[in-house]
DRENDO-1510 file (C-alpha; in Angstrom, 1 decimal, always signed):
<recs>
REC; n; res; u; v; w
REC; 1; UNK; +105.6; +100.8; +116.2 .
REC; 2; UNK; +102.1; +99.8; +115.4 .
REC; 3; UNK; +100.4; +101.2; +112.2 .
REC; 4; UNK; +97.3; +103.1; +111.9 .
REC; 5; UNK; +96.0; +99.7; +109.9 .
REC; 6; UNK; +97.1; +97.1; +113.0 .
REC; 7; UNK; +95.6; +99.3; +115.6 .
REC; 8; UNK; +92.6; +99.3; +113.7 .
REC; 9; UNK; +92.6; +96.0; +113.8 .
REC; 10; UNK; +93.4; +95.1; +117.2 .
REC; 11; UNK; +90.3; +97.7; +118.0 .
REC; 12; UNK; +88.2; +94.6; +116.7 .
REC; 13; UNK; +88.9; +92.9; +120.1 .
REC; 14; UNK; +88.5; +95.8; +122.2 .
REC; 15; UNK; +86.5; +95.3; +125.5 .
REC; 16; UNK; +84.9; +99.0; +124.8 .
REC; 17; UNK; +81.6; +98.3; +122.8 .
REC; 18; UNK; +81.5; +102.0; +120.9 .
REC; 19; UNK; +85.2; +101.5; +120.3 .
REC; 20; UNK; +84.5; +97.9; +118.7 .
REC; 21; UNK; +81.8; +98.9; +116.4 .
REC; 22; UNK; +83.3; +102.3; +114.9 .
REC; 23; UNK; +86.6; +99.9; +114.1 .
REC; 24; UNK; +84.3; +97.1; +112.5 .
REC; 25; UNK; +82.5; +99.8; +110.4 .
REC; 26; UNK; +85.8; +101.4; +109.4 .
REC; 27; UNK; +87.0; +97.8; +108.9 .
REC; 28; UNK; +83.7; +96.6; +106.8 .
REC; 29; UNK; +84.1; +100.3; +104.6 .
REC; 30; UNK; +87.6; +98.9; +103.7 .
REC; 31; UNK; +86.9; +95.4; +102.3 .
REC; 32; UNK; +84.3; +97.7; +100.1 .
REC; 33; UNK; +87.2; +98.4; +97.4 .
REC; 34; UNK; +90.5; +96.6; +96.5 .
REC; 35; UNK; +92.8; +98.6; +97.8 .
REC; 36; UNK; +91.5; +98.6; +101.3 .
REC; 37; UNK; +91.0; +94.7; +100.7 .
REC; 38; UNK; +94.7; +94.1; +100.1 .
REC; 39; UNK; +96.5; +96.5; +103.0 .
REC; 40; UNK; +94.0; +94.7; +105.3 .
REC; 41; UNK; +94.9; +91.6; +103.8 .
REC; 42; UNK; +98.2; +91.8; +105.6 .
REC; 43; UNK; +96.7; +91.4; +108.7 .
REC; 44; UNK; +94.8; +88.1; +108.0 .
REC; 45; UNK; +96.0; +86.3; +111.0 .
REC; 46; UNK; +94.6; +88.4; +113.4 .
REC; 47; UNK; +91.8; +90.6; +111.4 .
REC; 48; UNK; +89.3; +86.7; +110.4 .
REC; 49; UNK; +89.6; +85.3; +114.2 .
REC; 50; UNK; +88.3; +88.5; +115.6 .
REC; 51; UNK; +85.9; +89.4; +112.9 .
REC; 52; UNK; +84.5; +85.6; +113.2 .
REC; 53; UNK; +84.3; +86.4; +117.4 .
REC; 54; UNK; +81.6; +89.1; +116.6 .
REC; 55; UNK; +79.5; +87.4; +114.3 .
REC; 56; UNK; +78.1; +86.6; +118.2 .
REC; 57; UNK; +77.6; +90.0; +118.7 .
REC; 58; UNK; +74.7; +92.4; +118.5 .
REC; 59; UNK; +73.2; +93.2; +114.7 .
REC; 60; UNK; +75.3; +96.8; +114.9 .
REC; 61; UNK; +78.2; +94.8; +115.1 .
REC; 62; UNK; +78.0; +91.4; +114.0 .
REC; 63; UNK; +76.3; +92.7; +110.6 .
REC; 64; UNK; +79.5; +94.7; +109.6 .
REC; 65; UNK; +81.5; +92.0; +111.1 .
REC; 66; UNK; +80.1; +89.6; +108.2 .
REC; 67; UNK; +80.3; +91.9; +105.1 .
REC; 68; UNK; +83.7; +92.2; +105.6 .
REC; 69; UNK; +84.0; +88.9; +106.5 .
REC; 70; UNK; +82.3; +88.1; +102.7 .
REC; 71; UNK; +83.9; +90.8; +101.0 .
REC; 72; UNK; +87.5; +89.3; +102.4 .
REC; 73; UNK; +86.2; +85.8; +100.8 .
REC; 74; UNK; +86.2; +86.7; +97.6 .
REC; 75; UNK; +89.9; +86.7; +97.8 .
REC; 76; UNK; +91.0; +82.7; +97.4 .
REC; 77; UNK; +94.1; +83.1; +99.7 .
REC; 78; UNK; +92.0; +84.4; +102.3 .
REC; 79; UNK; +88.8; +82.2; +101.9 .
REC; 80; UNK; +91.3; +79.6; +102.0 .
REC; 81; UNK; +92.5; +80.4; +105.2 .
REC; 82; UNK; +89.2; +81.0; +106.5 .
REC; 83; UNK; +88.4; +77.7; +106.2 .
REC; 84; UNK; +91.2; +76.0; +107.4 .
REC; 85; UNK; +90.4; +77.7; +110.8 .
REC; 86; UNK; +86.9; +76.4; +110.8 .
REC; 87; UNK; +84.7; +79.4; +109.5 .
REC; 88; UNK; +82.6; +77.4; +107.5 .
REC; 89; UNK; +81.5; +75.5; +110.7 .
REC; 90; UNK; +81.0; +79.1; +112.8 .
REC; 91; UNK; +78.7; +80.5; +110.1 .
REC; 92; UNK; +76.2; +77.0; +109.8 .
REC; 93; UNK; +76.1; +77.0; +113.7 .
REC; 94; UNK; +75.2; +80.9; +113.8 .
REC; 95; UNK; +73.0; +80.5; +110.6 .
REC; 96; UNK; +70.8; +78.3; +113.2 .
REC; 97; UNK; +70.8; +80.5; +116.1 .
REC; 98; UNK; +67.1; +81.6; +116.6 .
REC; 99; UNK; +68.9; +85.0; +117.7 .
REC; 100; UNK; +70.8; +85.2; +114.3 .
REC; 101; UNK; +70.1; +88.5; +112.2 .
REC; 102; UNK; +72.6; +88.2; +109.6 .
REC; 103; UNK; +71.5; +85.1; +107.5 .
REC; 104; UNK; +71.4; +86.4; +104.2 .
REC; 105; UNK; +75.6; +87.4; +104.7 .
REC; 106; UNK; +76.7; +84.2; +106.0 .
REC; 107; UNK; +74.7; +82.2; +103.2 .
REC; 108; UNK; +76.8; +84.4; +101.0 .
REC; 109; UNK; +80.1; +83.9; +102.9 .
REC; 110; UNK; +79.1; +80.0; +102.3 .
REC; 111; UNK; +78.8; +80.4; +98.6 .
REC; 112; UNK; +82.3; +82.4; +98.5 .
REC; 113; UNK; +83.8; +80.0; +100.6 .
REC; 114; UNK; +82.1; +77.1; +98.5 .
REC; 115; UNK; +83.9; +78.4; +95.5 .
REC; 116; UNK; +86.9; +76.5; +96.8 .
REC; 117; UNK; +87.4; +72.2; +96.8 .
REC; 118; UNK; +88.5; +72.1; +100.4 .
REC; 119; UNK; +85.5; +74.5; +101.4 .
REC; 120; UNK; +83.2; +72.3; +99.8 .
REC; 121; UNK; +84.5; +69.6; +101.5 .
REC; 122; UNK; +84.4; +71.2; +104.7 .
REC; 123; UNK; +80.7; +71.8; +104.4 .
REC; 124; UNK; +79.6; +68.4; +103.3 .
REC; 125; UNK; +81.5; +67.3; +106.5 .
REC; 126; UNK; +83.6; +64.5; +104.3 .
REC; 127; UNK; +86.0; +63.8; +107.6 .
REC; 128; UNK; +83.2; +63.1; +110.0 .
REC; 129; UNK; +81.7; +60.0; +109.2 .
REC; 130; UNK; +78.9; +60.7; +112.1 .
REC; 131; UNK; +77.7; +64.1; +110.6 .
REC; 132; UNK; +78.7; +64.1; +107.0 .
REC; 133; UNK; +76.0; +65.8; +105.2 .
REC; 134; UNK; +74.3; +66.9; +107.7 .
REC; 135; UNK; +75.5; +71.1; +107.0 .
REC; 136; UNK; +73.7; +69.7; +103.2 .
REC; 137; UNK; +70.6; +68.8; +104.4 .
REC; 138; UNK; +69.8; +71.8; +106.5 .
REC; 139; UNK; +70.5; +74.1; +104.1 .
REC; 140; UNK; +68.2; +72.5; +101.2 .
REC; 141; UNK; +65.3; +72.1; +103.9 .
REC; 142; UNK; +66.2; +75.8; +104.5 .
REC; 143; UNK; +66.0; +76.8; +100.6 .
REC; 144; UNK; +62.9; +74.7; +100.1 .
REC; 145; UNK; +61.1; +76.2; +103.1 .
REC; 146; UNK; +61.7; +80.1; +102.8 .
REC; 147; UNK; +59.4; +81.8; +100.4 .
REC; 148; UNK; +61.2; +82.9; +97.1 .
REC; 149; UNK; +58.3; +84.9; +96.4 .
REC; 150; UNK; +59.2; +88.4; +98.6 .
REC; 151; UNK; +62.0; +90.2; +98.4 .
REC; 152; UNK; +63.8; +89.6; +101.6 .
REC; 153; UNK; +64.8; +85.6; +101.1 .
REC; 154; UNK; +67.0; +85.2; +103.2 .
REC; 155; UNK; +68.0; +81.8; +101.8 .
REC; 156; UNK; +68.3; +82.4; +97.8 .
REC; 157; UNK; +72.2; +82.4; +97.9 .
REC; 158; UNK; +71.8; +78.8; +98.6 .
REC; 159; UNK; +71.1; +77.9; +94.8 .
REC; 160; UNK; +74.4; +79.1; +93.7 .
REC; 161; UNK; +76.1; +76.8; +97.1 .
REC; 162; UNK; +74.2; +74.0; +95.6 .
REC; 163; UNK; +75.7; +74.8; +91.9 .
REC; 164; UNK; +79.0; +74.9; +93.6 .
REC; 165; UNK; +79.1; +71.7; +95.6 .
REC; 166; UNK; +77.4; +69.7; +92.3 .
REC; 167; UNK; +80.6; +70.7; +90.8 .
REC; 168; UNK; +82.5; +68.0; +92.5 .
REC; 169; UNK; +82.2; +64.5; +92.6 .
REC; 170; UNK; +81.7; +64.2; +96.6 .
REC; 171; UNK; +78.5; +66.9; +96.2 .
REC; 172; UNK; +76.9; +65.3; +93.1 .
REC; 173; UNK; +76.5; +62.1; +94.8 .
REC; 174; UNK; +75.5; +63.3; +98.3 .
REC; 175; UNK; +72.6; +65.2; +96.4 .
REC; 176; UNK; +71.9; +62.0; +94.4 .
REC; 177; UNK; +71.4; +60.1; +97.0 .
REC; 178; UNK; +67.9; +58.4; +97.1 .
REC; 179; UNK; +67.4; +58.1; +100.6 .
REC; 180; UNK; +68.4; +61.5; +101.2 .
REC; 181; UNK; +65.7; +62.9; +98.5 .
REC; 182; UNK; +67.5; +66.4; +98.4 .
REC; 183; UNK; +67.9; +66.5; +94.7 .
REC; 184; UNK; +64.1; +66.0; +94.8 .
REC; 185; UNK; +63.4; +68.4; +97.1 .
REC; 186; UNK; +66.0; +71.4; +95.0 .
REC; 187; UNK; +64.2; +70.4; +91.5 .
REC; 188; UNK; +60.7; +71.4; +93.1 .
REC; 189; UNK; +62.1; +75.3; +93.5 .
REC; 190; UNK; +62.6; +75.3; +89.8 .
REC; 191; UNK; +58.8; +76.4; +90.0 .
REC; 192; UNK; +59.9; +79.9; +92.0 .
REC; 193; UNK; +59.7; +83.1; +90.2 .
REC; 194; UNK; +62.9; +84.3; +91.8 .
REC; 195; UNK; +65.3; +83.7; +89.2 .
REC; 196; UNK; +68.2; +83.3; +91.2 .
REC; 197; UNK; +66.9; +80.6; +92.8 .
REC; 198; UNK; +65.8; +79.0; +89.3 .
REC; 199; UNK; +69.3; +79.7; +87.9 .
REC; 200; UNK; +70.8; +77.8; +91.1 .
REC; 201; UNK; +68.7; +74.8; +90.6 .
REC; 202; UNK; +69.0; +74.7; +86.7 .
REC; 203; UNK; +73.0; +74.5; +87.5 .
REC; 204; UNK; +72.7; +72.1; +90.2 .
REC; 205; UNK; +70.6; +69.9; +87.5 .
REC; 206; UNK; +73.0; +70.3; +85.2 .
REC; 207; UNK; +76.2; +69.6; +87.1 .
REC; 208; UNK; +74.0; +66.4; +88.4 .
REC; 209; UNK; +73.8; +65.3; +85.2 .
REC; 210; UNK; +77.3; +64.6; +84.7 .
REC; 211; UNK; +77.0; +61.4; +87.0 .
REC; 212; UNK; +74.2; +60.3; +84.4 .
REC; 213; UNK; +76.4; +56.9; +83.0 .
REC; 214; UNK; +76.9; +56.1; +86.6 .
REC; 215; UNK; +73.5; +57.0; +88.7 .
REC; 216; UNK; +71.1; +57.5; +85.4 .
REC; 217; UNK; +68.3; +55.3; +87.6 .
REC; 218; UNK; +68.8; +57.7; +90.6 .
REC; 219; UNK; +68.6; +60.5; +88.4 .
REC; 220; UNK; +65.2; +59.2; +86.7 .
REC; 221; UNK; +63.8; +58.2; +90.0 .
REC; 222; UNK; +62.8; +61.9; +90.5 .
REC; 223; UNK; +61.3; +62.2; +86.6 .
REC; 224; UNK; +57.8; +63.6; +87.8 .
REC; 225; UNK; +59.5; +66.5; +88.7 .
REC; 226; UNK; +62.9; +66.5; +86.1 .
REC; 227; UNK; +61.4; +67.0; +82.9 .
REC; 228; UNK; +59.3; +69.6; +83.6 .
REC; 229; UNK; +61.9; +71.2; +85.3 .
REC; 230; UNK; +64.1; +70.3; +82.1 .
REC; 231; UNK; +61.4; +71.2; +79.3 .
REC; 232; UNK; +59.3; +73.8; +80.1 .
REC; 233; UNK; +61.8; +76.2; +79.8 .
REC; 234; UNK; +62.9; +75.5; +76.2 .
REC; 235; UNK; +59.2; +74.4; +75.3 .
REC; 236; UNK; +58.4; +77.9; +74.2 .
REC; 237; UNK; +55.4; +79.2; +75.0 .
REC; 238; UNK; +52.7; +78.2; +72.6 .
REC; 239; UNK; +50.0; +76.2; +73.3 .
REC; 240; UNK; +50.3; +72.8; +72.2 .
REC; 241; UNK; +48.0; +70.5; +70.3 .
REC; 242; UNK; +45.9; +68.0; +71.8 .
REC; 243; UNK; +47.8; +65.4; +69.8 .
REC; 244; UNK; +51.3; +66.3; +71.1 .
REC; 245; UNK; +49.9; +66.7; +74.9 .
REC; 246; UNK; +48.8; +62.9; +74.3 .
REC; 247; UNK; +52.1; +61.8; +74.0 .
REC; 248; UNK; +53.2; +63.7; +77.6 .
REC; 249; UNK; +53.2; +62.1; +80.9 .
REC; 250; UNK; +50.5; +64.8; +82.9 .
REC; 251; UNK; +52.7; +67.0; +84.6 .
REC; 252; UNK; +54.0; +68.0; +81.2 .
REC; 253; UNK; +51.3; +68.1; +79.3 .
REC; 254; UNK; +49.0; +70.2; +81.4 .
REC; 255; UNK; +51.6; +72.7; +81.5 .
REC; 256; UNK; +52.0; +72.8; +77.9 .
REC; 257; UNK; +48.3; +73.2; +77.6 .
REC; 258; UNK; +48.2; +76.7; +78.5 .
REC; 259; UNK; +50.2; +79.8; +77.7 .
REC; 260; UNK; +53.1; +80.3; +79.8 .
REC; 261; UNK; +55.3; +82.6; +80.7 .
REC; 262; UNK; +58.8; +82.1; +79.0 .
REC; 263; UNK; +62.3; +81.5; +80.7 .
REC; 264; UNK; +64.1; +85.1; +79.6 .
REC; 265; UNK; +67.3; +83.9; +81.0 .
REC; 266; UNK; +69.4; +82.3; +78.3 .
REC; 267; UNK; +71.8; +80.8; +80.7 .
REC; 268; UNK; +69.0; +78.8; +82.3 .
REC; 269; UNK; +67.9; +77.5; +79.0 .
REC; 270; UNK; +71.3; +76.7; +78.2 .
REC; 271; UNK; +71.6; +74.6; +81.1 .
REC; 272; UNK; +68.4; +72.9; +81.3 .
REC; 273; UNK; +69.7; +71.8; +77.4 .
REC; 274; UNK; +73.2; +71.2; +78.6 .
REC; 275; UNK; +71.8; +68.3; +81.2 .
REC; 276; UNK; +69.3; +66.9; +78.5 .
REC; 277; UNK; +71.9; +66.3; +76.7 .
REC; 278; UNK; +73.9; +64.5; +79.4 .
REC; 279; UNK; +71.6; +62.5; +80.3 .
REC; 280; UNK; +70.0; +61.3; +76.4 .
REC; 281; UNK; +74.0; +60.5; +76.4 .
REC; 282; UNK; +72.9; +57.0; +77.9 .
REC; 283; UNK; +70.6; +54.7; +75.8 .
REC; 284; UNK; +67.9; +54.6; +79.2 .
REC; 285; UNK; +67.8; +58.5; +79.5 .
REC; 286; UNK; +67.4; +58.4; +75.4 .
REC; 287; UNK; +64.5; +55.9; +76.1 .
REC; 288; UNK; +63.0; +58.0; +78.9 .
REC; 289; UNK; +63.4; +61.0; +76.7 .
REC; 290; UNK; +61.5; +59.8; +73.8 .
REC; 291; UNK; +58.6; +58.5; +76.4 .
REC; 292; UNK; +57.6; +61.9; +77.2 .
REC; 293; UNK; +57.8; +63.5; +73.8 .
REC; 294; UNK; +61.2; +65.5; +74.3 .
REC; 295; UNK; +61.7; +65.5; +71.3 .
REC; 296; UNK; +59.2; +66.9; +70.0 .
REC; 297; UNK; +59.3; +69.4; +72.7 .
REC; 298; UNK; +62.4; +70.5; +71.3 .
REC; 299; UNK; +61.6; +71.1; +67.8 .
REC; 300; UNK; +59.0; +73.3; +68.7 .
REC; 301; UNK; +61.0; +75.3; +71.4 .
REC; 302; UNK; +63.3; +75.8; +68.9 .
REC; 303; UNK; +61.7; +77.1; +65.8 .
REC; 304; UNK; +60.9; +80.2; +68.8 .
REC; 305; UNK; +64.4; +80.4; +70.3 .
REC; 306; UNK; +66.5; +83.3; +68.7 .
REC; 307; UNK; +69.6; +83.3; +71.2 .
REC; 308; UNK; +72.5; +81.8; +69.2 .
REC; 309; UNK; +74.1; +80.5; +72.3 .
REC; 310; UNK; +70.4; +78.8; +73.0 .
REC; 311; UNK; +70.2; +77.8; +69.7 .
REC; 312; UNK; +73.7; +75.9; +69.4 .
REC; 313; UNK; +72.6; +74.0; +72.5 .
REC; 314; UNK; +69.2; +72.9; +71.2 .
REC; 315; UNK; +71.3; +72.3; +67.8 .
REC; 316; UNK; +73.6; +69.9; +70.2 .
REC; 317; UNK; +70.7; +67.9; +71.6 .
REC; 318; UNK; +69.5; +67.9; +68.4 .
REC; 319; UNK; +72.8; +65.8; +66.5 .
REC; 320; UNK; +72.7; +63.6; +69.4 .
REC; 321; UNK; +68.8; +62.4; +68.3 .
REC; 322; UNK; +69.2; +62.5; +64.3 .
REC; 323; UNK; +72.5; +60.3; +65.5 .
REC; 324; UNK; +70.6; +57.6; +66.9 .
REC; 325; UNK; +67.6; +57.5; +64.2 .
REC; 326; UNK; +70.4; +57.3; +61.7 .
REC; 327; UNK; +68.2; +59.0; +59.0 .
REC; 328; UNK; +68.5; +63.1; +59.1 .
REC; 329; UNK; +65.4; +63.4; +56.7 .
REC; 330; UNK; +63.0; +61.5; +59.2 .
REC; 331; UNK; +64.8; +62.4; +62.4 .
REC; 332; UNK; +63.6; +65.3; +64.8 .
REC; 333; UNK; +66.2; +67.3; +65.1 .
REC; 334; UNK; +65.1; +70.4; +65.3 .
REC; 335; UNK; +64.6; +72.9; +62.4 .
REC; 336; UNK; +64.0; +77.2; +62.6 .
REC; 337; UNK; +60.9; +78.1; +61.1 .
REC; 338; UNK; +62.0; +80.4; +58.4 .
REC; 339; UNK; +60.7; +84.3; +58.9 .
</recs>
């Protein structure tokens, strides 16, 4: 005999429309907390093919449909087996419906899904040789297009799907890619004032960096746009003199002519230093860091900084440089301005 749960369930697939969207509410109310997220669990087999079916369905429906469907995700076992039956597919082809009015869920249920390898292979499309990135570049043309500037962006989630396919190997070089241009493209939202968007492309930088002994020229290709997006958030916010500015290639220095409002987020900062110092690993990104005054940038940023977690990472950077001058007393590491 069937429980109250499975016929709950098996209401998803019901032909009667009022019937179908009180059980996908009931359904969508469940995932909400843990406990209704692991009796509905049980289900799986049936519950993800017929909560993926009305993701087609009308906004009453299809919008409950998806919470659950990204509340369910954050559970591995069952991302996992959303993905193996193709979810990640359904939820790119419905995020390009022109009748779509659930965006903002599925590019969430992309970055749950994207927390795991296989669903980050499944969205750069690694087994189709025909169509492999193609998911990739139509969600960075997506990101770069929306406004982060109101408060419905719909694509700001994408930042952290970014962060999570620069994690592996397969992503970093896809977005490395100079004919492709996307990590180009990502670096130029560092500019938006939405932070989650800045915190996705500071991460994507970062984990990007990591390829910096094997694609350092691919990486400094784009350097117009990477060492602002780098610097300026651990320049401070100080004017600087004419004679430093001298020393910067324009884009930096007119930035760092006038006051500025500072990066509050200390995790952005962190990971704008963390990929500095990944890249000044290799003698040509030390070269191309000392050509545009990093350095110096540095030392100033840090006699302002006051996080310790910032502060070790500047401190990092900073061992890395007095390293390779091979005399503390005249390097530039930097030094905090005594109060």
């Amino acid at each position: 005999m069937a429980t109250e749960l499975e016929e709950l369930v098996e209401f998803l697939s019901s032909p009667s429309p009022p019937v179908k969207k009180a059980a996908v509410e009931i359904v969508s109310g469940l995932t909400g907390s843990e406990e209704g997220l692991q009796s509905l669990s049980k289900y799986s087999e049936i519950l993800l093919p017929s909560l993926s079916r009305l993701l087609i369905e009308s906004k009453e429906v299809s919008e409950p449909a998806a919470q659950a469907l990204v509340n369910l995700s954050q559970n591995s076992e069952l991302a996992g087996k959303m993905i193996r039956m193709g979810l990640i597919k359904v939820a790119m082809d419905m995020l390009y419906k022109p009748e779509s009015c659930i965006t903002r869920l599925l590019v969430m249920l992309l970055v749950n899904l994207t927390q795991l390898d296989a669903g980050v292979s499944s969205l750069l499309q690694i087994e189709d040789e025909k169509m492999h990135g193609l998911h990739i570049m139509k969600l960075v043309r997506s990101f770069c297009r929306s406004s982060g500037e109101n408060a419905d962006d719909q694509f700001e989630h994408v930042g952290s799907i970014l962060v999570n396919i620069s994690k592996t190997e397969d992503g970093r070089k896809m977005l490395l890619e100079p004919k492709r241009g996307l990590l180009k493209q990502i670096i130029r939202q560092f500019d938006s004032t939405n932070q989650l968007r800045k915190k996705g492309v500071a991460g994507t930088i970062r984990n990007c960096s990591f390829e910096a002994k094997n694609q350092l020229q691919n990486i400094l290709l784009i350097s117009e746009f990477l060492w602002p997006a780098l610097l300026l958030p651990v320049a401070g916010s100080k004017i600087y003199s004419k004679e430093d500015i001298s020393k910067m290639p324009p884009e930096l220095g007119s930035a760092l002519s006038i006051e500025r409002e500072p990066v509050t987020d200390p995790d952005i900062r962190v990971q704008t230093l963390e990929a500095i110092y990944l890249i000044i690993l290799e003698e040509a990104g030390r070269r191309a860091f000392w050509s545009v005054n990093g350095p110096r940038i540095l030392q100033l940023g840090y006699e302002y900084e006051e996080d310790p977690k910032v502060m070790r990472a500047y401190e990092q950077v900073g061992s890395l440089l007095v390293e390779e001058s091979g005399a503390p007393e005249e390097s530039s590491e930097p030094a905090k301005s005594e109060s």
